[in-house]
Structure formats: C-alpha cells, structure tokens
SELO-7625 format. One record per residue (C-alpha): x, y negated, z negated; residue in one letter. Coordinates in nm, 4 decimals, padded with zeros to 6 digits, m for minus. Layout:
residues N
+----------+----------+----------+--------+
:        x :        y :        z : residu :
+----------+----------+----------+--------+
:        X :        Y :        Z :      a :
...
+----------+----------+----------+--------+
END
This chain:
residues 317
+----------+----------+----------+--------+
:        x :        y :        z : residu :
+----------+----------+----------+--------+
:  05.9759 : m02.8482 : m13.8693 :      x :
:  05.8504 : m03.0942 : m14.1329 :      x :
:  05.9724 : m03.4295 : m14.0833 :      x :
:  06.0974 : m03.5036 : m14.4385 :      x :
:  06.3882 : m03.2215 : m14.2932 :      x :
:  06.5543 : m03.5567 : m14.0756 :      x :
:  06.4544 : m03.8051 : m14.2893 :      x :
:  06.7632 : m03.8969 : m14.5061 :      x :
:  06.7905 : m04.2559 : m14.5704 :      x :
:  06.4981 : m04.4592 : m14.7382 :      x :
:  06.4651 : m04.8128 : m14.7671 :      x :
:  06.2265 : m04.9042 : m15.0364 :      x :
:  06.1021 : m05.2609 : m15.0137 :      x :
:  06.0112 : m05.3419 : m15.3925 :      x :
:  05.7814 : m05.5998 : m15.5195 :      x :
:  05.8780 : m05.9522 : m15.6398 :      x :
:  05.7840 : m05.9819 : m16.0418 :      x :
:  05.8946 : m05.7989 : m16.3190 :      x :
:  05.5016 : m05.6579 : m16.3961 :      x :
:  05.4068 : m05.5378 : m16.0399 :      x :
:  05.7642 : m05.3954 : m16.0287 :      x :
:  05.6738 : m05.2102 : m16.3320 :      x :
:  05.3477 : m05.0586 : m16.1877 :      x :
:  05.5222 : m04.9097 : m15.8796 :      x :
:  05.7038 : m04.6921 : m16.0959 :      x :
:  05.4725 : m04.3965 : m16.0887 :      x :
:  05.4811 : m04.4178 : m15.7310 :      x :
:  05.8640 : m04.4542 : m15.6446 :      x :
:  05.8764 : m04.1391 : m15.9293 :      x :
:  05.6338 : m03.9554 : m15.6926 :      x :
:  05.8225 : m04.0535 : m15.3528 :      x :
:  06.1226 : m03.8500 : m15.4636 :      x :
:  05.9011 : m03.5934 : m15.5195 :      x :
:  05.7844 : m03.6065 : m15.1120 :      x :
:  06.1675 : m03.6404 : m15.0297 :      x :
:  06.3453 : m03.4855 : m15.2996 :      x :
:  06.6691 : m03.4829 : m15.0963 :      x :
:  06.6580 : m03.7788 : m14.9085 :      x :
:  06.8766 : m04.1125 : m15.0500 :      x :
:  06.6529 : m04.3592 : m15.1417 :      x :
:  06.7616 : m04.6960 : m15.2154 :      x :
:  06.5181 : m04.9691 : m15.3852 :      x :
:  06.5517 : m05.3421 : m15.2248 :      x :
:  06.4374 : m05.5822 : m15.4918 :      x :
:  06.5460 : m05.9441 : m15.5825 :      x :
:  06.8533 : m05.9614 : m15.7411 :      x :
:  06.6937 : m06.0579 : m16.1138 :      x :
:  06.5229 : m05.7390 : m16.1327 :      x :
:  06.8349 : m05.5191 : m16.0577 :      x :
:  06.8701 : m05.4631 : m16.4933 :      x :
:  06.4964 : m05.3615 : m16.4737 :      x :
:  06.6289 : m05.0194 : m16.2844 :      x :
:  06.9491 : m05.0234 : m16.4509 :      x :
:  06.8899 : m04.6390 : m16.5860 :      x :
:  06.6102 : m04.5386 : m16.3295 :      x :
:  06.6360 : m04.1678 : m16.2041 :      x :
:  06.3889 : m04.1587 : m15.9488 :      x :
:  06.5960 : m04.3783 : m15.7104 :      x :
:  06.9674 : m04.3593 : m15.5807 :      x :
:  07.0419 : m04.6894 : m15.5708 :      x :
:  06.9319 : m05.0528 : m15.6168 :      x :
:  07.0130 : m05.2773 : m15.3528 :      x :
:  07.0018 : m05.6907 : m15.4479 :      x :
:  06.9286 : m05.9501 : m15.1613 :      x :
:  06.7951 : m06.2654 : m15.1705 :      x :
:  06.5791 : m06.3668 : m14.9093 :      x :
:  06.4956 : m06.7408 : m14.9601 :      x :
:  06.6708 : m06.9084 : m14.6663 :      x :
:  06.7223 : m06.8402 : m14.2938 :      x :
:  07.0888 : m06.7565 : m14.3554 :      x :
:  07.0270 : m06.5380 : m14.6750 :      x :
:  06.7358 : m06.3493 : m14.4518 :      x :
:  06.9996 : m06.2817 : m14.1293 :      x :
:  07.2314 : m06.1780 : m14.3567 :      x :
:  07.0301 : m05.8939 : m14.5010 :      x :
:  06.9063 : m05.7919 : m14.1919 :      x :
:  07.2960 : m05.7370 : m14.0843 :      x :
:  07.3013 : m05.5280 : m14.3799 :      x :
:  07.0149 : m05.3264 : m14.3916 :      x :
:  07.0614 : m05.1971 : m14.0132 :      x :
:  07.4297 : m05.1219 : m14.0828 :      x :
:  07.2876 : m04.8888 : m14.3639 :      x :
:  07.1045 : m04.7237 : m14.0646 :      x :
:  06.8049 : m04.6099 : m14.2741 :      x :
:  06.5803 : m04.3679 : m14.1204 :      x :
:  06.2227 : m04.5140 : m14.3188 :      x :
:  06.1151 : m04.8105 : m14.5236 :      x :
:  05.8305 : m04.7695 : m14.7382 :      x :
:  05.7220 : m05.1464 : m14.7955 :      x :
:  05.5436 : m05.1872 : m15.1369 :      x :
:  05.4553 : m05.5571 : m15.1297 :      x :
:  05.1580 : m05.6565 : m14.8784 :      x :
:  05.3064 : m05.9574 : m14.7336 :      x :
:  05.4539 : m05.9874 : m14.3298 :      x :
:  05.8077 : m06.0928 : m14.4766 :      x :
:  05.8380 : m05.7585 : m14.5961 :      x :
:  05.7607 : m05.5999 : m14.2919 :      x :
:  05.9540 : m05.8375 : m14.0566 :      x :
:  06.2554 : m05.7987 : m14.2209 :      x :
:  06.2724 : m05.4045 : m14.1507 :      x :
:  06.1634 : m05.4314 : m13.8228 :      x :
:  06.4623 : m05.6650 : m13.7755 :      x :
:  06.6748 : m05.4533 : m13.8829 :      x :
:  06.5861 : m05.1689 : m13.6690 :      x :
:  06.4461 : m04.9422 : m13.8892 :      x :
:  06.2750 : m04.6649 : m13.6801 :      x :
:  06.0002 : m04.5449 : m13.9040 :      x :
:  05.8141 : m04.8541 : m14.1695 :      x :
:  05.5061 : m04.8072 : m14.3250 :      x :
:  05.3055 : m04.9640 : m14.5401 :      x :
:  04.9539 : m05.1451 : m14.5572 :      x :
:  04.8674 : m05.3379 : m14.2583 :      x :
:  04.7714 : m05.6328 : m14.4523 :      x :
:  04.9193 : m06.0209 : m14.3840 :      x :
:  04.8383 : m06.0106 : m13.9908 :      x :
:  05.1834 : m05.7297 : m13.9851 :      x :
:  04.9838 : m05.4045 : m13.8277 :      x :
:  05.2117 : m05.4585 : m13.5471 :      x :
:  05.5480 : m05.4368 : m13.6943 :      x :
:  05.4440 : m05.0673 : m13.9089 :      x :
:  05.4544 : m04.7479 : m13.6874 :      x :
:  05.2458 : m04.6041 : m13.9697 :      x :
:  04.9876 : m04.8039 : m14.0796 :      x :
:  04.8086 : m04.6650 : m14.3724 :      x :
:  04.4457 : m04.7682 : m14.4186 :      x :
:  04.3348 : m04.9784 : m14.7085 :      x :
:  04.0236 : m04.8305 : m14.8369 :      x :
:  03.7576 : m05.0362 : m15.0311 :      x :
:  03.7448 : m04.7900 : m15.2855 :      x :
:  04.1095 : m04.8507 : m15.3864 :      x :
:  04.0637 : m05.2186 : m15.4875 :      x :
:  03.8522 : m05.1215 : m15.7774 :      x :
:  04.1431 : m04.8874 : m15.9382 :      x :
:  04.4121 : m05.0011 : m16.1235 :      x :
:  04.6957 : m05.1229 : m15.9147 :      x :
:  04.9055 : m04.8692 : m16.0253 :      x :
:  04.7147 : m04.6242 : m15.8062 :      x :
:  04.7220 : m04.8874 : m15.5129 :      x :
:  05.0818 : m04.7522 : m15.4665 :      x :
:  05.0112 : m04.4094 : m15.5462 :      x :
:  04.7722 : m04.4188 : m15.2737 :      x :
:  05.0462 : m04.5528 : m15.0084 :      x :
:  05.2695 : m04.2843 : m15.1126 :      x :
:  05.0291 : m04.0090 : m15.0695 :      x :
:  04.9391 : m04.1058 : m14.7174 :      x :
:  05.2921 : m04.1308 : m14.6200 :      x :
:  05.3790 : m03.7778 : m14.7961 :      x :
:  05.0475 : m03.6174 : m14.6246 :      x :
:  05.1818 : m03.7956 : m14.2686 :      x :
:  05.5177 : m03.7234 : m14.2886 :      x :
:  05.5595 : m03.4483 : m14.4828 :      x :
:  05.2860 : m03.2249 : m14.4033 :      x :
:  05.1692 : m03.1477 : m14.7373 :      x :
:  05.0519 : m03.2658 : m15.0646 :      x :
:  05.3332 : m03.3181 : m15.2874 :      x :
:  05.1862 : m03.6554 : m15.4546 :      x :
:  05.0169 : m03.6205 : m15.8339 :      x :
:  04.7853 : m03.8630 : m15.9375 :      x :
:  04.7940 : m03.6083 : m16.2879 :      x :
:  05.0676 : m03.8787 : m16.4755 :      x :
:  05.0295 : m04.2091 : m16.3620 :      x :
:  05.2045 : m04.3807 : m16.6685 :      x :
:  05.4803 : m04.6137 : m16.6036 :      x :
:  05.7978 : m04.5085 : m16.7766 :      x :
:  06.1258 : m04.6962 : m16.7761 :      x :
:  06.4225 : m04.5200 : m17.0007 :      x :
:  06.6459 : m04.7084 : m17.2443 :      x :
:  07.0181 : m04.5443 : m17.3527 :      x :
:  07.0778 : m04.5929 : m17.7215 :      x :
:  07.4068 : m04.7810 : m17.6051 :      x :
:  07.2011 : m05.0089 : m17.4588 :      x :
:  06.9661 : m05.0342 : m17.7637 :      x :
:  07.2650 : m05.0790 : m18.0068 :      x :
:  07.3851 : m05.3206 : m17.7535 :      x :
:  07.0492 : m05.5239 : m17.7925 :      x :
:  07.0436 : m05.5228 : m18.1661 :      x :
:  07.3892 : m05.6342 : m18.1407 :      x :
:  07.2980 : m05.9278 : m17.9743 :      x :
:  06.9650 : m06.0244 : m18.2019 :      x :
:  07.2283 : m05.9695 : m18.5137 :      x :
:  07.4299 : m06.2408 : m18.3570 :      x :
:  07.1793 : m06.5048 : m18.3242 :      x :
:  07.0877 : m06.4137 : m18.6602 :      x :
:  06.7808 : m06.1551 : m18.6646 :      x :
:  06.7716 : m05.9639 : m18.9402 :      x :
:  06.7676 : m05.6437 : m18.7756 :      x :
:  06.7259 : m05.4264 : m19.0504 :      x :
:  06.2911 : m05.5599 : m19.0884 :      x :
:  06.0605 : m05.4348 : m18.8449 :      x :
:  06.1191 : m05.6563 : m18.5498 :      x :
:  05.8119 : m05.8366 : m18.3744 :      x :
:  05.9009 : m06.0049 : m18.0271 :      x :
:  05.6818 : m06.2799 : m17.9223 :      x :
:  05.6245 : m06.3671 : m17.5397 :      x :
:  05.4536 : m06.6962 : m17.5406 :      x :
:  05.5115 : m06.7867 : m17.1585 :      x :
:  05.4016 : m06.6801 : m16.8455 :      x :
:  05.6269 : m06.8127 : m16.5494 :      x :
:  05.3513 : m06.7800 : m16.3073 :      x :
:  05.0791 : m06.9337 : m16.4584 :      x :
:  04.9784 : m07.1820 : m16.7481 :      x :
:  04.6469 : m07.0271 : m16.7675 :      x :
:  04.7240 : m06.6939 : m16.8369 :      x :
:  04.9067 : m06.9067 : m17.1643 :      x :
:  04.7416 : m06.9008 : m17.5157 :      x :
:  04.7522 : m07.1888 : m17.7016 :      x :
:  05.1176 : m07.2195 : m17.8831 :      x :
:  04.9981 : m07.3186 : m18.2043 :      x :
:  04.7940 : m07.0136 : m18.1993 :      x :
:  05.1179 : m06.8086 : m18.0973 :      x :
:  05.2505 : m07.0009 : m18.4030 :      x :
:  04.9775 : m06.9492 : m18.6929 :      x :
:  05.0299 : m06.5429 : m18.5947 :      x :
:  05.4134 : m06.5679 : m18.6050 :      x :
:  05.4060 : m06.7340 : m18.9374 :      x :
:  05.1610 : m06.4573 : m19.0798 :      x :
:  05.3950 : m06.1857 : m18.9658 :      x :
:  05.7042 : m06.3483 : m19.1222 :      x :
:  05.5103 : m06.3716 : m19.4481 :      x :
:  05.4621 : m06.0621 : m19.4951 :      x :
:  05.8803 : m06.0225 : m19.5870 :      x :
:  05.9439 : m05.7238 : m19.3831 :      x :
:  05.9190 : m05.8422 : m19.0211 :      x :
:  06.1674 : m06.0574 : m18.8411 :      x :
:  05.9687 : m06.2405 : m18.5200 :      x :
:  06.1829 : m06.3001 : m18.2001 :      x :
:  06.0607 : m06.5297 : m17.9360 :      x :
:  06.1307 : m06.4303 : m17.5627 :      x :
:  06.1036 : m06.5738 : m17.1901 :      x :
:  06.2596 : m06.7170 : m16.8860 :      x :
:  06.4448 : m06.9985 : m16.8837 :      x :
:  06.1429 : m07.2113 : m16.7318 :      x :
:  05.9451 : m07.1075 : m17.0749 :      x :
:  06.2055 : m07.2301 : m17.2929 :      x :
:  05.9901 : m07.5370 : m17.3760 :      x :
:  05.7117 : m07.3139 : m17.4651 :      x :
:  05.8853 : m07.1236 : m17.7086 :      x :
:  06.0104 : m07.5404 : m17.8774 :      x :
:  05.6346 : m07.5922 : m17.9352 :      x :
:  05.5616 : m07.2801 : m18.0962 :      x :
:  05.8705 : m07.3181 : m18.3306 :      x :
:  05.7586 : m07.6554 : m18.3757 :      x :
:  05.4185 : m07.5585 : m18.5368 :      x :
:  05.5300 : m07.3194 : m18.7008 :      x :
:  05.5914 : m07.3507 : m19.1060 :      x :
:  05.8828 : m07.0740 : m19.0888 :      x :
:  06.1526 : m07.0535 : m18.8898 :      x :
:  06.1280 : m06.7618 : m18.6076 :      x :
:  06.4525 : m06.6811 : m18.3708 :      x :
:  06.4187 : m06.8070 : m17.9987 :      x :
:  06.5929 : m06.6228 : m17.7490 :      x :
:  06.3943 : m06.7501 : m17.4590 :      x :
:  06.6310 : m06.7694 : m17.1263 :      x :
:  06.9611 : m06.6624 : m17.3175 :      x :
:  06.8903 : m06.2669 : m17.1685 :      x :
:  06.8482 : m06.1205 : m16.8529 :      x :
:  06.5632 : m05.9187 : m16.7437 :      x :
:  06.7905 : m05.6051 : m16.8145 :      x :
:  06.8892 : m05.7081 : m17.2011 :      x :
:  06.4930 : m05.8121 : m17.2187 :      x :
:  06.4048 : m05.4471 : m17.1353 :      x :
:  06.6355 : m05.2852 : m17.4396 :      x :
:  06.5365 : m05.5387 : m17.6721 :      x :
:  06.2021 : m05.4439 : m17.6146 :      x :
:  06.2538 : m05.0803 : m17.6706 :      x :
:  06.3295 : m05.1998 : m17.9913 :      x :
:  06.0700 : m05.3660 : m18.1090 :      x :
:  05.8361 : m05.2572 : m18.3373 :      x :
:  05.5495 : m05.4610 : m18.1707 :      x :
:  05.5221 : m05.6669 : m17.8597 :      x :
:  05.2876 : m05.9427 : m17.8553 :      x :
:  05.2315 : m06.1162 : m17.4902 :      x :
:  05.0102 : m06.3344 : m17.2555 :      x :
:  04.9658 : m06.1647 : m16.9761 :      x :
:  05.2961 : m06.1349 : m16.7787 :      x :
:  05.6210 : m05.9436 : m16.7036 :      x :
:  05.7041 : m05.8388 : m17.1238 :      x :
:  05.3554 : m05.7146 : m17.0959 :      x :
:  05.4247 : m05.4321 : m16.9026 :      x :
:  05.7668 : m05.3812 : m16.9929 :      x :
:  05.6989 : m05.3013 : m17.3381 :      x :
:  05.4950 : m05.0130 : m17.2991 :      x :
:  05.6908 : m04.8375 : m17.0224 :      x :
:  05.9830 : m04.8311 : m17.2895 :      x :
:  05.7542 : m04.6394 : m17.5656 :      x :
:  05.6544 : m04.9973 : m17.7568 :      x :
:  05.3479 : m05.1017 : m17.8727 :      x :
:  05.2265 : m05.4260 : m17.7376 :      x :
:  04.8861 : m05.6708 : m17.8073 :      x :
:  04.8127 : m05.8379 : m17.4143 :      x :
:  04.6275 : m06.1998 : m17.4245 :      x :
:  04.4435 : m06.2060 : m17.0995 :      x :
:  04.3194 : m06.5426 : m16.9849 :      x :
:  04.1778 : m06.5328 : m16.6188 :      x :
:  04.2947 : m06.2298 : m16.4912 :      x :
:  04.0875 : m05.9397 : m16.4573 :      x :
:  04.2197 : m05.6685 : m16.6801 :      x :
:  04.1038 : m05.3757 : m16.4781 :      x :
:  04.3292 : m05.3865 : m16.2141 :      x :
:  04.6305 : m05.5261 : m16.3724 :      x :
:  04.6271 : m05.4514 : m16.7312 :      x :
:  05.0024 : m05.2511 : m16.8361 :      x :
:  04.8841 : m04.8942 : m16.7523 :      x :
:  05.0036 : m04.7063 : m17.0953 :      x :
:  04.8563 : m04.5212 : m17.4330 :      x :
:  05.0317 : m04.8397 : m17.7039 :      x :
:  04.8709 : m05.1194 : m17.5568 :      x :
:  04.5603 : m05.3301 : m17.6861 :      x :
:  04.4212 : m05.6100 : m17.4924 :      x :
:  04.1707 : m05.8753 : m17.5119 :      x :
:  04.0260 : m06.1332 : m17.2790 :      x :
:  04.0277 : m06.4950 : m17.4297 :      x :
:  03.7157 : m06.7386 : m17.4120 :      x :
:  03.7560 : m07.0640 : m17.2032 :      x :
:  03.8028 : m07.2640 : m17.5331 :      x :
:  04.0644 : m07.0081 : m17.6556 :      x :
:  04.3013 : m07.0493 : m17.3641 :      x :
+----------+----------+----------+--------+
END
C-alpha cells in the first residue's frame, strides 16, 4: 500500500521572505500533485499570509510567529493539536526542524543542513550538483525525493517550473481603488518603483539614479510612477522624491504584502533592486527590470519569461 494512502495531514514549513517564498511555489504546486488528497496547510510568518491569499495548491495558511520563547511554545501546542501526519520543512535552518519535532510530528523531512540530521526521519541528501541550479529547483528537488520515498513513484515535473501567483479582478479593482485615492492617475500606464531592499543596502541602487529614471518615465505624459516598500524603506523612497524634478506617488509602508501583490498585477512595468517586488511581479504576469548588486543572479534571479536583469558595477551601486 503506498504510503501517501495514510498520509492526510501536511505541515508545510514555509520560508521567511517574500522572494524565497515566491520560488517555492513550483514546488508546493508539485507536492499536491504527490498527495493530491491529503490537507496541506502552509506555516509561514504572519506578513506573508496576503502573499497566498488566492493560492490553490494549498488548503490552508497557517500564521505563527516564532520570535520569543513564549510565541515558540505556543505554536508547538498548536501544531501537535493539529496532529499532522508529515512536515515538509522548506527553509534549511534547525529552528525549522525543532519546532516539528516538538510538536510530535511523526514523519519531517527536509535537508539535513544546520547540524538538524537528527531531528528528520527522512533526510534527503543535498547534492553538489543542485547548488549550481536555480533555487527554484532546490525545492523541486526536496519534493521529488520525498514523492519518490513516500509515494513510490514519480509524480514530480520539473517540465513547468515558473512561479505563478493568481490575482482576482476584485482584488485588482480593489488595488486601483486604493492608488486612485492617493491620487494616481490610474487611467496612464502605471510604472511601480521598488527602490528598497529590507535586507540589504547593497543590493540598493543609488536613489538619485532611481530618481533621474522616474522623472524620464513621467515625462513622457502617459505613465503615472508609484513608489513601493516596507515601512523600514520609507526613507528611501523621501530621497528619491527628493531628487526628483516631478512629483511621483509614494506608497511605501501604507500596504501590506497582500495589497503589494494586486497592485503589482497591475502594473504595466515593475522596476526593482533585487528583493521581494522582484519576484512578485513576474509570478502575477508583470513585466519587471531587476538591479542586481552583489548577488549572484543565477541562483536567485525571479524565475519567469517578463523579466530583464542586469548586474551593476561597484561604482554603480
């Protein structure tokens, strides 16, 4: 009897940013594929519950912050009350791992990386080979070994790898809605600008460079330019507006990662340092222009057909 027969619940330990959350898409797509009748519930931080808002390749999204000793007990309480049968742990790091084994889950697997090979029953291998791909396929390949382990066949394709994230046209109207409000002419082709990255101030073009391109697009007279972020890039998005000669809209940390995603989708063009809009954009059907600064684009690059990229010399960045 195959084994995905009495597995039923599934505890998906997602990743922690907005981009890497993005690029385990294919992967969680191909996992109800292994266990198409199983109940699979995604854990993720509680920002990045509007990233699955309309995702129909899990059950359920499950928010729980982990950042202190009482928020961490708490979740354990409430993942073994959920009595899941397997947790498929996505990120590499022993937290993740620790806090299934806590909660009693019988069957966790996942790369034995961060000193955890102890706490997975299954421990899948991480081949040399697989840290040359795209990172995309770094998941893939975790989900393949499981599906070939526990479900005795092949049911993982490698055939579509592309990230894809679906946006209703309520939620569109509801995004143009809000642009309209804060006075974006909504009617022009609309440009978002991501001048931040939250992680990292070198992955950050200059913002008077961010600026001179803004003020090109808005003199053209058919494009309105909307500047986007977290809250902690707020600042960033002040400078460019301050070098710039024309005024652009800022909307950076007024929306939450789920309004980010359908204003996105509406966008005519994306233009982004290298972080979570990035990836976003694309996965939602819109063009976007990446500005890489020290990362290496090969393994983390948004993984779909309208993107364009470049890497930016030392004196650039």
């Amino acid at each position: 009897m195959s084994r995905t027969t009495v597995i039923e619940r599934i505890l998906i330990r997602g990743v922690n940013w907005v981009g890497d959350s993005i690029m385990t898409i294919p992967a969680l797509r191909q996992l109800r594929r292994v266990f198409p009748h199983a109940h699979l519930t995604l854990l993720v931080r509680p920002p990045l519950v509007g990233l699955f808002r309309e995702a129909d390749f899990v059950d359920e999204v499950l928010a729980l912050e982990l950042r202190s000793a009482r928020e961490y007990w708490r979740a354990v309480a409430v993942l073994r009350a959920r009595r899941y049968d397997l947790a498929v742990l996505l990120p590499n790091a022993f937290g993740a791992a620790l806090l299934t084994f806590a909660a009693g889950i019988p069957i966790r697997v996942g790369y034995p990386t961060d000193g955890r090979a102890w706490l997975l029953t299954h421990r899948i291998p991480l081949r040399p080979q697989w840290r040359r791909e795209h990172q995309v396929y770094f998941y893939l390949h975790l989900i393949a070994e499981l599906g070939h382990r526990l479900g005795g066949m092949e049911r993982v394709s490698f055939a579509d790898p592309i990230p894809r994230l679906t946006v209703s046209e309520e939620r569109k109207r509801e995004a143009l809605a809000f642009l309209a409000e804060r006075g974006v002419d909504v009617s022009r082709k609309i440009v978002v600008v991501n001048p931040g990255a939250v992680n990292s101030r070198a992955k950050q073009w200059l913002p008077e460079r961010f600026a001179a391109v803004s003020d090109a697009l808005l003199e053209r007279g058919d494009t309105s330019v909307v500047l986007i972020g977290t809250p902690a890039e707020r600042a960033t998005s002040e400078t460019v507006r301050r070098h710039m000669r024309h005024a652009p809209i800022v909307v950076t940390g007024e929306t939450s990662v789920e309004l980010m995603v359908a204003i996105l989708s509406c966008a005519h063009l994306v233009i982004s340092n290298d972080t979570g809009a990035a990836h976003v954009a694309p996965a939602v059907g819109t063009p976007v222009l990446v500005l890489f600064g020290p990362t290496e684009d090969f393994a983390t690059r948004p993984f779909s057909d309208p993107v364009s990229y470049t890497h930016l010399r030392a004196h650039e960045t």
